[in-house]
N, C-alpha and C positions, 0 to 999 in steps of 0.2 A: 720242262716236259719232255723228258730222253732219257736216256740210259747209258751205262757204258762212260768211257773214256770221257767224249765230249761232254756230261756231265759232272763228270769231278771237275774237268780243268773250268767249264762254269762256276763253279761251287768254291774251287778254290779262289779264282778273280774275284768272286762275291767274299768269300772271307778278308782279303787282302785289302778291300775296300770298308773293309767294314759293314756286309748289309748280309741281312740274315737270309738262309734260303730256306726250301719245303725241295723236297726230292719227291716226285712219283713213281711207285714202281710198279709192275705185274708182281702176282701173286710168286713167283718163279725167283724171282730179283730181291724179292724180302730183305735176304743178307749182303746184297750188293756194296761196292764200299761209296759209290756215290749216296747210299741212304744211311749209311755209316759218315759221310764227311757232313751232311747236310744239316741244320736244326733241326730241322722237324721230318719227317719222311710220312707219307699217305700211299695207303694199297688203293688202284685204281683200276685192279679187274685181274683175270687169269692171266697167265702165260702169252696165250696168240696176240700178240699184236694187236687187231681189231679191237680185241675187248678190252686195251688198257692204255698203251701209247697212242694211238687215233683214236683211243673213243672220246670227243671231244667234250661231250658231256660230261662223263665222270674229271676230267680234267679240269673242267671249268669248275667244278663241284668244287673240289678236293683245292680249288686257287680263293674261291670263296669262302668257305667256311674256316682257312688257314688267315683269310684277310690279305691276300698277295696283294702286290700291287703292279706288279707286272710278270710276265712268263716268258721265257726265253725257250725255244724250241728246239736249239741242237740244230740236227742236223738233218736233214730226211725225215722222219715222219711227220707231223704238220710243220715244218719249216717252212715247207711253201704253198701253205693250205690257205687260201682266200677267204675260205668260209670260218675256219679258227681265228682266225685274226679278226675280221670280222664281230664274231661272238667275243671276246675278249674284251673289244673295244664296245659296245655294249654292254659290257660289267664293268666301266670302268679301270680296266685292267690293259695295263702297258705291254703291248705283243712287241716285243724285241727282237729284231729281224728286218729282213728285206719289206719293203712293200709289199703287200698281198696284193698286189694287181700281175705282180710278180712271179706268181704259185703256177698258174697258168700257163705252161709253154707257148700254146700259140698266142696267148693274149700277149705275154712278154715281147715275144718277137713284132706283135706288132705294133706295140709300143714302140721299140727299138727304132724300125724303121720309119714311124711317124716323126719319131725324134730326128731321123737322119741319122743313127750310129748305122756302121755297117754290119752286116749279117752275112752269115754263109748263105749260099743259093737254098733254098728249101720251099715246103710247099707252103701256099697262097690260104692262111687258116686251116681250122681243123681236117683231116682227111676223113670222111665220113664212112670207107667202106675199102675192101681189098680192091674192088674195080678203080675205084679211084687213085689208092694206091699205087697200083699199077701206072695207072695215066699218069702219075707225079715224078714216081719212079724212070720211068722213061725219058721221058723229059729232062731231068738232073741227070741222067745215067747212071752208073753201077760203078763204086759199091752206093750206099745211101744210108740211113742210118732212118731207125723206124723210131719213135719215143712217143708215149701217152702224152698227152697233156696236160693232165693234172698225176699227182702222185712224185715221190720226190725219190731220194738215195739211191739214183740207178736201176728203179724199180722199174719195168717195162720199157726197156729200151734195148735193142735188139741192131746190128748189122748186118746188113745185106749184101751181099757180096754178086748174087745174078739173081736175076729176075725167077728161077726155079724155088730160089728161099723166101719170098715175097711174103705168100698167103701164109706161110708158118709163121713166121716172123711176127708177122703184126697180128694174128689170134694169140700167140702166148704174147704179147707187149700187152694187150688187151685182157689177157686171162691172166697176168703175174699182175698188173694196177691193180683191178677189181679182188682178186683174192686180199692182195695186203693192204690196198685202202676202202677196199666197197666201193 
């Protein structure tokens, strides 16, 4: 369920092993060579993003009616989506990847420290607002580093270098998630 690079080199591992794959693409990607290296190749929506690589429905579609038996996700877009993995496992379908409890930045972290591994200083759960921000900001002091907590590939993650970058910062971290994952 990707595009690009990290799906050939999927694709080839799957060949090398022997096991067949399905390639999905956007409407855009048709000729792509991972839908070129793959067995079988499925259209799974336009061009954007939202409607084809996250659209998790049409994905699961196009894993069902091909009879997958598992989906491997690459890298960034539902790689670390709780809720696709979830749905997968639900259709009986092998989500290959990290744990989806995982997908979650802040849940991750506080797993981590449940466990006892160590973490960098950060904030205490989700940040629910710029005023809070602020408050968390202060406290770790400058620079700090802003990141969504759900959404994957670098997407909404933003550095802070003084407190005057702050409220920018974390509205586009918040408007770059939501555009590319909803």
């Amino acid at each position: 369920a990707n595009r690009g690079e990290i799906a050939v080199r999927i694709i080839r591992a799957c060949r090398e092993m022997g096991i067949r794959t399905v390639a999905v693409y956007s409407e855009a990607d048709r000729d792509a060579l991972h839908t070129q290296l793959a067995d079988e190749a499925v259209c799974i929506g336009s061009a954007k993003a939202a409607d084809s690589y996250i659209n998790m429905p049409n994905i699961i579609t196009a894993a069902v009616e091909t009879k997958a038996q598992a989906i491997h996700p690459g890298f960034g877009f539902l790689s670390e989506n709780s809720t696709f993995a979830a749905m997968c496992e639900e259709c009986n379908i092998k989500f290959i990847g990290r744990h989806h409890a995982l997908g979650n930045k802040s849940n991750a972290r506080e797993m981590m420290i449940r466990a006892g591994v160590p973490v960098i200083p950060g904030s205490d759960g989700v940040v629910a607002d710029r005023e809070q921000a602020h408050e968390v900001a202060g406290k770790l002091g400058y620079p700090v580093m802003v990141k969504a907590s759900a959404g994957g590939g670098g997407k909404g993650i933003r550095i802070v270098r003084t407190e005057d970058e702050l409220d920018q910062a974390f509205e586009a971290a918040q408007s770059e998630t939501k555009a590319a994952f909803g």
